[in-house]
Every structure is written in C-alpha cells, then in structure tokens.
PALUMRO-271291 format. One record per residue: x, y, z of N, C-alpha, C in turn; residue number from 1. Coordinates in steps of 0.02 Angstrom, whole numbers. Example, Ala and Ser with C-alpha at 12.3 -4.5 7.8 and 13.67 -1.06 7.14 Angstrom:
2
660:-284:390:615:-225:390:660:-165:390:1
642:-112:354:684:-53:357:645:2:394:2
// end
This chain:
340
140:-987:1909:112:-948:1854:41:-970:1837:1
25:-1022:1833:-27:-1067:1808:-98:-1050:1874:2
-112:-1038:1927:-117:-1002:1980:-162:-937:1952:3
-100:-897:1949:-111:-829:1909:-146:-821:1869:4
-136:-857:1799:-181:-856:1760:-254:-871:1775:5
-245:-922:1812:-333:-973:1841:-368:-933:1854:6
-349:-859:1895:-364:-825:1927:-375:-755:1882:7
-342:-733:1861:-361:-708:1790:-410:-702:1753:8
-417:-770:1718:-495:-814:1683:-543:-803:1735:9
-533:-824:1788:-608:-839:1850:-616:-756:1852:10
-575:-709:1826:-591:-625:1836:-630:-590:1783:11
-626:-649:1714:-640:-617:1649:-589:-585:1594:12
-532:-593:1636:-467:-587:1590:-454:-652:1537:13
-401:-623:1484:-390:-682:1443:-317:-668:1440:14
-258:-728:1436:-203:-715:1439:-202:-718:1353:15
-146:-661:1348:-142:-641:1258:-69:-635:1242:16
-59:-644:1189:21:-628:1173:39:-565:1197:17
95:-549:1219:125:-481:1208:137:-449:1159:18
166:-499:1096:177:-465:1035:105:-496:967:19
75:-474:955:31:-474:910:61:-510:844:20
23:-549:836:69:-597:740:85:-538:694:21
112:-543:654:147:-488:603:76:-497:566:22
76:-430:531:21:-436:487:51:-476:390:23
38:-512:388:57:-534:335:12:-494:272:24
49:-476:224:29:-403:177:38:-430:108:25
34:-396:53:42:-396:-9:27:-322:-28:26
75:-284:-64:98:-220:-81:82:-206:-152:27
14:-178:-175:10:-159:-234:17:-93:-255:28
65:-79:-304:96:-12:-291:111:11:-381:29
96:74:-383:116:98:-464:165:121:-460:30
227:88:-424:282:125:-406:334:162:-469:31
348:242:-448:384:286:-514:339:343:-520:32
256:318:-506:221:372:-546:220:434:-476:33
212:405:-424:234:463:-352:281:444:-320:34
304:502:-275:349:477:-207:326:424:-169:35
275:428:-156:249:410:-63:254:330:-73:36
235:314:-149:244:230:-132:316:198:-117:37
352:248:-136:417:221:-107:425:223:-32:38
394:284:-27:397:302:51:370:248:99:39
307:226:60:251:181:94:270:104:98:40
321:117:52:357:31:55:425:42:103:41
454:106:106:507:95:145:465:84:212:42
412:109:234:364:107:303:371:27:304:43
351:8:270:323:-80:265:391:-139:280:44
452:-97:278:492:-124:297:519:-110:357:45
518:-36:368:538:-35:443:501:-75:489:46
447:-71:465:371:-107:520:393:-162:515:47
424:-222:460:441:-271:485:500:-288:518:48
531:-238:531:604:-268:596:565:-265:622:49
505:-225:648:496:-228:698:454:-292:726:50
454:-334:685:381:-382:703:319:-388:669:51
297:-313:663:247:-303:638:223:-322:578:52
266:-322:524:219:-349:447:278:-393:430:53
261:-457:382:283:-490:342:267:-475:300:54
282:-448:245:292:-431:189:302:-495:125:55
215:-529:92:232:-593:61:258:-570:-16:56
236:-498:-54:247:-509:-106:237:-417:-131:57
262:-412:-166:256:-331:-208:236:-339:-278:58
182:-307:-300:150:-305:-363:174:-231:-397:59
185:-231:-462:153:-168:-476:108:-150:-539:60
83:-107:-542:15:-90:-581:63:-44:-642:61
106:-15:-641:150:37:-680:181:-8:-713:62
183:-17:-774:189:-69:-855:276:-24:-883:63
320:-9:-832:389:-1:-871:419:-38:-836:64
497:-66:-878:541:-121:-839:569:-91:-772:65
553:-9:-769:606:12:-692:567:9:-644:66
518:14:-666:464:8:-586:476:-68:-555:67
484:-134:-587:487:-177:-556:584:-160:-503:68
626:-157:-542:679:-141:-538:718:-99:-486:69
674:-69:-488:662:-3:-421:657:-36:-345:70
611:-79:-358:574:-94:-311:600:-167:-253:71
642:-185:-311:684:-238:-297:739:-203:-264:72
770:-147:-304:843:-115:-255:829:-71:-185:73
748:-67:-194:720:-40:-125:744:-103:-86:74
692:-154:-105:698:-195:-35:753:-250:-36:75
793:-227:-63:858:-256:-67:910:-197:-1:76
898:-131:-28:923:-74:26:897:-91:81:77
842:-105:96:817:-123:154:829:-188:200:78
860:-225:160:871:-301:210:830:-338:182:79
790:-351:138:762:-393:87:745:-415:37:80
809:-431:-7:842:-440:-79:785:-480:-98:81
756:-540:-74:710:-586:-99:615:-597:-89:82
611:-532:-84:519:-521:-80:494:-531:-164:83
462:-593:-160:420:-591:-242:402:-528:-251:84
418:-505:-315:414:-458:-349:356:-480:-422:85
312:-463:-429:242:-459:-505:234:-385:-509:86
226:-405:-586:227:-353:-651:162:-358:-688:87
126:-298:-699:71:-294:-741:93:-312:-789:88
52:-330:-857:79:-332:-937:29:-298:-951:89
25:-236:-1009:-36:-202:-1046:-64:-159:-970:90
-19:-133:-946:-42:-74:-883:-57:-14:-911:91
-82:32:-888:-120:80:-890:-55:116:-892:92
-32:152:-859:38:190:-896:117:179:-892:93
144:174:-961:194:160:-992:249:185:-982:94
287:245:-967:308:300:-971:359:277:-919:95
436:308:-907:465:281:-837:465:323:-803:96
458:335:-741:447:364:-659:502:410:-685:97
489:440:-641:560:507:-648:599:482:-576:98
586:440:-541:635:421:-497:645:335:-511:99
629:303:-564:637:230:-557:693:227:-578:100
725:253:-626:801:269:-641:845:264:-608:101
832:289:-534:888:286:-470:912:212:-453:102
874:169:-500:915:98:-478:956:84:-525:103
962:137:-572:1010:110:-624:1091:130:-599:104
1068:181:-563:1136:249:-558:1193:180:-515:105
1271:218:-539:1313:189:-540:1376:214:-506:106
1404:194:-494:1494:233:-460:1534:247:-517:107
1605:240:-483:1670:272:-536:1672:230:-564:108
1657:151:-526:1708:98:-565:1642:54:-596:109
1591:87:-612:1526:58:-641:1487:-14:-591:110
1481:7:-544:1449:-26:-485:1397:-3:-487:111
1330:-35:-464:1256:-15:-458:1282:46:-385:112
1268:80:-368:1248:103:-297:1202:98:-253:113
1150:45:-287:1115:28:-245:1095:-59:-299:114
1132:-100:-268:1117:-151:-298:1065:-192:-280:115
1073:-225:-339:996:-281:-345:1008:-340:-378:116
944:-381:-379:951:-427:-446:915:-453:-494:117
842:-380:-498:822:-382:-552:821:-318:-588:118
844:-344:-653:861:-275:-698:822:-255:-721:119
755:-281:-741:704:-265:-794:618:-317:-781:120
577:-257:-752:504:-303:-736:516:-369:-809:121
530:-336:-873:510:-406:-910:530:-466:-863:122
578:-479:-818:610:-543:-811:559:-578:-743:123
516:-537:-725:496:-524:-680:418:-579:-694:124
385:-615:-660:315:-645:-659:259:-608:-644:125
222:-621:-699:146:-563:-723:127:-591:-640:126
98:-532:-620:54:-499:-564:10:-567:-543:127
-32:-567:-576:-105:-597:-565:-98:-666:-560:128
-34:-681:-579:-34:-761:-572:38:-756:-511:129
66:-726:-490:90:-716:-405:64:-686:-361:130
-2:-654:-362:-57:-640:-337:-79:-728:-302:131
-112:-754:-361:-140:-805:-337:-94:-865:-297:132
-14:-876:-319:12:-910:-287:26:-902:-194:133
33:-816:-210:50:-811:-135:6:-825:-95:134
-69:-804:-115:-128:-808:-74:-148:-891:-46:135
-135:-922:-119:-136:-974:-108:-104:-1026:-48:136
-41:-1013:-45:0:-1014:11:-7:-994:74:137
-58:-972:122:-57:-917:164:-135:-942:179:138
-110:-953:250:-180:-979:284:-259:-954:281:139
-298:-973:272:-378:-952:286:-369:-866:299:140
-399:-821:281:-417:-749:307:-361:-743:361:141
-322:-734:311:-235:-702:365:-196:-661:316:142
-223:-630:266:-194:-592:220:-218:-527:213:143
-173:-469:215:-201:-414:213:-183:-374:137:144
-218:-354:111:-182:-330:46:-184:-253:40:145
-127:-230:15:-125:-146:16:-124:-128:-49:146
-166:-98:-76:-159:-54:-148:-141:24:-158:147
-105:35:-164:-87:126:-181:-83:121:-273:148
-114:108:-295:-83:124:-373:-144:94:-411:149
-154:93:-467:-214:68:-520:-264:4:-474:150
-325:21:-486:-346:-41:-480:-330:-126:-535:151
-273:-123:-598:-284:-156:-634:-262:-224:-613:152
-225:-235:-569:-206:-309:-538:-243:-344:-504:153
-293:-299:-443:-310:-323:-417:-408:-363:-460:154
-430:-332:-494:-461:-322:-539:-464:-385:-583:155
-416:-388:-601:-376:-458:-629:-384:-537:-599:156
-353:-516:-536:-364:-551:-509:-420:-579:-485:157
-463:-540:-487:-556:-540:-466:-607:-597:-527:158
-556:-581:-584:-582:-602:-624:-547:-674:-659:159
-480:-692:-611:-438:-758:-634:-488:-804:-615:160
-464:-862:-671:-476:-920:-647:-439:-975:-633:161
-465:-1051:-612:-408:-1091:-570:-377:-1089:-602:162
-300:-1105:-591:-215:-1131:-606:-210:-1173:-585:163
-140:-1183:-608:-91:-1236:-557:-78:-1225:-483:164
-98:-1141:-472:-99:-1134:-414:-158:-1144:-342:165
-214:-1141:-401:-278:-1147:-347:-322:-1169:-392:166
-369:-1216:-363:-436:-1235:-388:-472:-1174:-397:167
-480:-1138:-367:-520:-1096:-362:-520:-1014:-397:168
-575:-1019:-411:-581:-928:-453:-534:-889:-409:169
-526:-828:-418:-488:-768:-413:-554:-760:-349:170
-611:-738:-341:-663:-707:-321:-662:-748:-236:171
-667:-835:-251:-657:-878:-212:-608:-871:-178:172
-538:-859:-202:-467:-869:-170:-474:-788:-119:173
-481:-734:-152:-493:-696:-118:-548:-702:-43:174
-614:-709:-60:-653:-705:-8:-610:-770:46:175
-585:-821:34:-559:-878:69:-509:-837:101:176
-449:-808:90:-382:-793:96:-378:-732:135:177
-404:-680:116:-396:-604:133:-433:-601:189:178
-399:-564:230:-427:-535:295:-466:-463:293:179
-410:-418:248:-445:-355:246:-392:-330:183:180
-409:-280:171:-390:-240:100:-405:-144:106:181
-361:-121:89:-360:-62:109:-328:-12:46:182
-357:24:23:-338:44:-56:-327:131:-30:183
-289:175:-76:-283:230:-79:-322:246:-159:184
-349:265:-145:-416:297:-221:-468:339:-214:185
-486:377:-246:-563:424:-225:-568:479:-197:186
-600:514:-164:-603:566:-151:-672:560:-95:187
-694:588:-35:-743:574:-7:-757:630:11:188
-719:674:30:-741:746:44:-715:801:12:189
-743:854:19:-719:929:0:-660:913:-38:190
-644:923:-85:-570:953:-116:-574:1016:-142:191
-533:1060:-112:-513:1141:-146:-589:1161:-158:192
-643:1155:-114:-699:1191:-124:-739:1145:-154:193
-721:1091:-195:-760:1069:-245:-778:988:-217:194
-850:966:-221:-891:912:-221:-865:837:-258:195
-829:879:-318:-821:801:-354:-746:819:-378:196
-710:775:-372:-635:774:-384:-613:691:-414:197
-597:678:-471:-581:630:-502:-489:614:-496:198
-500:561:-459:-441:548:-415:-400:517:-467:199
-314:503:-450:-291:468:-525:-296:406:-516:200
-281:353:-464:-273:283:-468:-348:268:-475:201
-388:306:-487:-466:278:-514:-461:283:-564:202
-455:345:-588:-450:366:-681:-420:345:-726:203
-353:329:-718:-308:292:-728:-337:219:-776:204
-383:197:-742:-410:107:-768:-457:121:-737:205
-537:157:-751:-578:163:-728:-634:113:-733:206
-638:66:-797:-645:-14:-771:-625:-50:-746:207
-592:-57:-707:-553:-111:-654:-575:-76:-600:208
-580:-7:-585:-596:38:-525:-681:-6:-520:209
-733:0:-561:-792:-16:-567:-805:-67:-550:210
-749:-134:-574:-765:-199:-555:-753:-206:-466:211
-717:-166:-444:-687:-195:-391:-718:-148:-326:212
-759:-106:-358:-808:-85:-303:-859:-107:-317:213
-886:-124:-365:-961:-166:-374:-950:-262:-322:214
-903:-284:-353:-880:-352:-345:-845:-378:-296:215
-816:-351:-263:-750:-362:-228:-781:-401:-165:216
-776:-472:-143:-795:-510:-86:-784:-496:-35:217
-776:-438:6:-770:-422:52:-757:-343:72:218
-743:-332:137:-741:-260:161:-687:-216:125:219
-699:-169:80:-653:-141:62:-626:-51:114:220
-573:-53:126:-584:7:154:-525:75:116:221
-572:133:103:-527:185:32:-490:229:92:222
-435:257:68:-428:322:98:-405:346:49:223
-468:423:41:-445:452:18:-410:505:-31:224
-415:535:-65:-370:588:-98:-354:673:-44:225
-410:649:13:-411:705:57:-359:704:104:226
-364:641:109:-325:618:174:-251:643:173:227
-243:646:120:-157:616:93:-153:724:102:228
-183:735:82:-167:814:90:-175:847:148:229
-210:814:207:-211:818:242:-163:812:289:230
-109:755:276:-41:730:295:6:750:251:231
49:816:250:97:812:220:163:775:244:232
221:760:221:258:753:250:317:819:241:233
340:833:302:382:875:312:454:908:259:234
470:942:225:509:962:191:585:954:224:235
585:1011:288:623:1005:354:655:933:353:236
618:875:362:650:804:359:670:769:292:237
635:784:239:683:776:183:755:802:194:238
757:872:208:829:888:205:881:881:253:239
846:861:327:912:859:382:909:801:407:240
836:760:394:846:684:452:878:620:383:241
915:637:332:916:586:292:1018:581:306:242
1057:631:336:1113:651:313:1159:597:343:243
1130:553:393:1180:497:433:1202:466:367:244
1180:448:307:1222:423:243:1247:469:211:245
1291:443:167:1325:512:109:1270:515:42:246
1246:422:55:1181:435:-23:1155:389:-2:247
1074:414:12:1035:385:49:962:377:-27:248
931:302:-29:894:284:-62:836:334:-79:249
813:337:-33:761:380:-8:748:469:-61:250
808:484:-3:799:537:-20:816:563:-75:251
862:520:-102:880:538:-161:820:531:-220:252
786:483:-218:721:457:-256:686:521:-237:253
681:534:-183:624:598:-178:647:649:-225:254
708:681:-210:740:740:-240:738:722:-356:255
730:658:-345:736:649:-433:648:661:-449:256
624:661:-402:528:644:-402:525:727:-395:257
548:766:-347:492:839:-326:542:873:-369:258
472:914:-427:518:966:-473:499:1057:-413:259
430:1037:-391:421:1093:-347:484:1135:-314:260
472:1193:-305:527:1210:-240:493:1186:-176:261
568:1183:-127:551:1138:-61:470:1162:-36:262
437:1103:-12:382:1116:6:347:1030:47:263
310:1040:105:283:992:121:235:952:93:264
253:912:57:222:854:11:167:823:23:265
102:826:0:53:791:3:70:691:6:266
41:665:34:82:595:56:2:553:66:267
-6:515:15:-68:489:28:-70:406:27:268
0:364:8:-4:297:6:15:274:74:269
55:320:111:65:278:203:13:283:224:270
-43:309:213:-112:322:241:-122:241:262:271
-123:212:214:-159:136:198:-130:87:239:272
-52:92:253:-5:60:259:-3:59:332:273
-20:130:376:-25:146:433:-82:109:457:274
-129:134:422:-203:86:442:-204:4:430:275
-151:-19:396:-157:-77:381:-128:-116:419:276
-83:-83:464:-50:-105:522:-63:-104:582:277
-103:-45:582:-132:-12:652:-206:10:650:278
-232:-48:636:-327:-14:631:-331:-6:703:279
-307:5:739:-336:12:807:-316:55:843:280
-271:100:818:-219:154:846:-256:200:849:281
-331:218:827:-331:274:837:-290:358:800:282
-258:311:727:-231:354:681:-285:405:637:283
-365:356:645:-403:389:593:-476:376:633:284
-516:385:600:-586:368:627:-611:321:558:285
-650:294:556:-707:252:485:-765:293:491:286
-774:304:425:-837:307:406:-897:236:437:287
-962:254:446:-982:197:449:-983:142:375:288
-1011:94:384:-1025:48:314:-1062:78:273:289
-1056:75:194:-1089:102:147:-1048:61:91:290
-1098:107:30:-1051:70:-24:-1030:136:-59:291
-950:113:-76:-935:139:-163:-968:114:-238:292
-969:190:-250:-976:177:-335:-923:217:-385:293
-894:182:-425:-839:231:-480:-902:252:-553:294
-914:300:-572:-959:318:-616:-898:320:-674:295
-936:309:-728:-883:315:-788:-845:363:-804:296
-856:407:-780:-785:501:-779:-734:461:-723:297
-742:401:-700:-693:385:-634:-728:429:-554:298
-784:448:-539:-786:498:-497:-810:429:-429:299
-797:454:-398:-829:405:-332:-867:449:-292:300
-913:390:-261:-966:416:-222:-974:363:-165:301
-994:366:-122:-1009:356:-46:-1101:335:-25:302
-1115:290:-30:-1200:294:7:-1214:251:50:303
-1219:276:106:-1240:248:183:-1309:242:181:304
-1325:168:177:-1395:177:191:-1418:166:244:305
-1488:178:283:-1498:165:354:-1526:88:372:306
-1519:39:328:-1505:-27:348:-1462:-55:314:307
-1376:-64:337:-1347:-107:316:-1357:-136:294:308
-1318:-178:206:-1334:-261:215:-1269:-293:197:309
-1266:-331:144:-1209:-383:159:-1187:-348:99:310
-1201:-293:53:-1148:-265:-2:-1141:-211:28:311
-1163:-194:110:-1128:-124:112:-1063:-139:141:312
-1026:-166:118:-943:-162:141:-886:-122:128:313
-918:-67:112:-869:-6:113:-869:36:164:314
-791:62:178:-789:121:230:-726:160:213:315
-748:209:212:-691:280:203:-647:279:262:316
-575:308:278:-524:365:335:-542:423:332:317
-559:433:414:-580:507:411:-514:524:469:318
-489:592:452:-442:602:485:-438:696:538:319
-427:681:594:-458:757:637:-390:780:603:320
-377:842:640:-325:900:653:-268:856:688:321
-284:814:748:-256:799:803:-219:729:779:322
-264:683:749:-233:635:702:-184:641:662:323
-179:702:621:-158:698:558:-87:730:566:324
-82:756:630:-25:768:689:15:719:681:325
-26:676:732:18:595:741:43:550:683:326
-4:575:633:15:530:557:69:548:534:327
72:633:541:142:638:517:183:617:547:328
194:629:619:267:613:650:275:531:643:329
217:471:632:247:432:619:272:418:563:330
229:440:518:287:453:435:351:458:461:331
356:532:485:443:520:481:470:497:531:332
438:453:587:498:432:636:503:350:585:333
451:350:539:467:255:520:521:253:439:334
483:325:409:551:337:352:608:370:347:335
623:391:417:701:412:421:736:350:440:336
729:303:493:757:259:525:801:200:473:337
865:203:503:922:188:457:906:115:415:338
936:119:356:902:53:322:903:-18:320:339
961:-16:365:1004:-66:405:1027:-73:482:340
// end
C-alpha cells in the first residue's frame, strides 16, 4: 500500500479520507413560528446518521415554554433525547407556534405520544450562555453555526462577555471558534415585482439584525427570502411519503402549521442547512463578497465593491431553475426518511 501512495504524492495526488469529518453545527431556530425549521432540524438529523453533522447544541430565538419543548421531542423522535437545548429570555415573539403544542398531545391512557424530557423552555439554560459553553468546548474554527430565526441570540452573544466559560468576549470566542455561519434573513432579489421586501427574521429584532451585519467577525453567508420560494416543498409528499407510521412527528406538525388549502410550501430554513453541509455540491451558486446592511425599516441591502477588503465578508445563495430542482428532491428524500 505504502508504494502506492509514494507514487501517488510523486504524481501530485494527496491521500484523503473517504468520509469527510461531520460538520459540527449549532442550530439557531425560532422554532413554532414556521414549518421548515422543524423540517430543517429533522434534515440535521438525518444528515447525522449519516456521518455528516454532529449536532452540538439547539438554540431558540422564540421566548414561549413550547418552542424549547418541541424541540426536545423532535430530537428525542429522532434518536437524540440529549442535544443541549438554550432558550432566549425577553425574545422578540411571545405567542405559542400553532404546531409547538404537538409535544404536548397525548394517548388514551395519558402518555406523551411523542415523548421527551423537557416540559417547559423555563427549565431550560438561557441561550447566550450555552452558546458560549459549547463553542468554548470545540476546537479552533471547527464550528459551523446555522440561524433560521431572529437574529437575537446570536447578537447576544456578539456582545457577551467572559464567564466561567471563556476568558474571552463573545466577539473573540466567535472569530476563534466558528468556521462559517450561514443565516436565513433578507431578501436580495426581485420579490413579487418589488425591489425592497422586509423579511421577518430581520424585522422581527431589527437591532440585533444591525449589530450582526455591521460586527460579526467573520464571513457571514444569507440566503435569502427568494430562495426559500424558489424551493417549495412538495404537497404530493406531505400527503403520501409520511404514511409508513400511523402518527408521524412531522407531518403531523406540518398539518397543525398549514391553515392554506394543500399547496406546495415555500421552504426557506433547509436552504442554510443544505449549504451548511454541502458548500460544495453545487446546490447554489454565491454571490461574490460584499457587504450587508439592515436599514432601520429592517430592509437589507447588498454592495459589492470593486476592491474587496477585510469587511467585505458577506455573500448571498443564488439559486438556477436546475438547482432548485435538486434542492427539492433533497428536501424530501432527507425529510421523509424513517426516524429511526
């Protein structure tokens, strides 16, 4: 073998793993207020049977006790009862999900039907300070972080200072820790004819949106409000690829979420999740480098200038016809697949 390789190297080859390290992640999610983040977390788990992501921790930005709760009997359904779970305190909206409820629901003989073992985010550890522990934990720039939901955690975090967990600022731990970061927010092109479209996980906490595109130590990359409409996910597979169970997590959460009649669902948080796993697939194209700005209406804007410098670390998902093909079918070949 040793031969082979020699020979290899003396060619300009490099011998490489077969299987690529899991991407180690952190899941920031306003989970309740849409479908897709459920969707986008059930993705995040299939991807890890497969190898692909370790999954260190789930945040959420949505300030009611079911969103944490939810989120726990997700990845409890899924084969992972024990993923740190953080809770905003003083979040941007209050209100409970019209599907976070589904972790309450029960049998004849008053059994959870989808059990867990946290009942209520209160019991749950504020965000920003299991933010910093996990990061803390987790080697040099080997952390990828995913946001679908408010900027207010991460924001937070931008702005912590040392603990018991780290010497170091929020700003520091980040630029040290994170590899890359990939948010669902904004708007970059055309919507319904119109130039400027005020997206919700910007509007939502449109100071925290401000801090964290002005500030943020490194490459941030958005996808999106186009994107996600661009990718629906299929109606067709809501109703026939879920039926191998008699009551399936999923779909049932969807069906308590869409008041619409059946219709293919705009799906904009696997965007991030896909790319965050697969920057190299060829799922999307980048914008080149530029920067974001959130203006105080929440509106975002895009400016490429023609010499880079070290604050242009922003880049948009741009997605063809032909892509947005493939995006779907992996949506549903990764959120049908059984949960066990």
């Amino acid at each position: 073998m040793k031969p082979i390789l020699t020979l290899l190297t003396s060619l300009g080859f490099f011998a490489v793993s077969l299987q690529a390290e899991p991407v180690k992640m952190i899941f920031d999610t306003d989970m309740g207020n849409d479908i897709d983040d459920a969707m986008a977390l059930v993705m995040i788990h299939q991807l890890a049977k497969r190898g692909a992501v370790e999954l260190l921790a789930v945040t959420s930005t949505k300030d009611h006790p079911l969103s944490a709760a939810y989120i726990d009997a997700l990845n409890t359904y899924y084969g992972s009862p024990d993923i740190p779970i953080g809770v905003v305190r003083d979040g941007a909206t209050r209100e409970e999900g019209r599907y976070n409820a589904v972790a309450k629901r029960t049998g004849e003989n008053g059994e959870l039907l989808y059990p867990h073992d946290l009942a209520s985010g209160e019991d749950a550890p504020e965000a920003v300070s299991l933010l910093r522990k996990t990061l803390a934990s987790q080697e040099d720039g080997s952390v990828t972080l995913v946001q679908v939901g408010f900027f207010t955690n991460f924001a937070r975090l931008l702005d912590s200072k040392a603990d018991e967990n780290s010497p170091l600022s929020g700003k520091e731990l980040i630029k040290k820790k994170v590899k890359r970061t990939v948010i669902m927010a904004g708007a970059f092109q055309t919507i319904l004819h119109k130039t400027k479209h005020l997206e919700y996980n910007v509007v939502k906490d449109i100071p925290a949106a401000k801090k964290l595109a002005s500030d943020w130590p490194g490459e941030l990359i958005w996808s999106g409000f186009e994107i996600g409409i661009h990718s629906t996910y299929p109606w067709e597979s809501i109703a026939e690829d879920y039926e191998y169970l008699d009551r399936h997590l999923l779909k049932e959460s969807y069906l308590s979420w869409v008041r619409n009649p059946p219709h293919d669902r705009p799906t904009w948080d696997l965007s991030c999740v896909i790319y965050a796993v697969y920057p190299d697939r060829n799922y999307f194209y980048l914008s080149p480098p530029g920067k974001v700005s959130v203006d105080d209406e929440g509106r975002t804007d895009f400016a490429h200038p023609k010499q880079p410098g070290p604050d242009t670390n922003d880049r948009f998902l741009i997605m063809s016809n032909e892509q947005a093909a493939r995006v779907r079918e992996a949506y549903v070949q990764l959120c049908t697949q059984p949960p066990r």
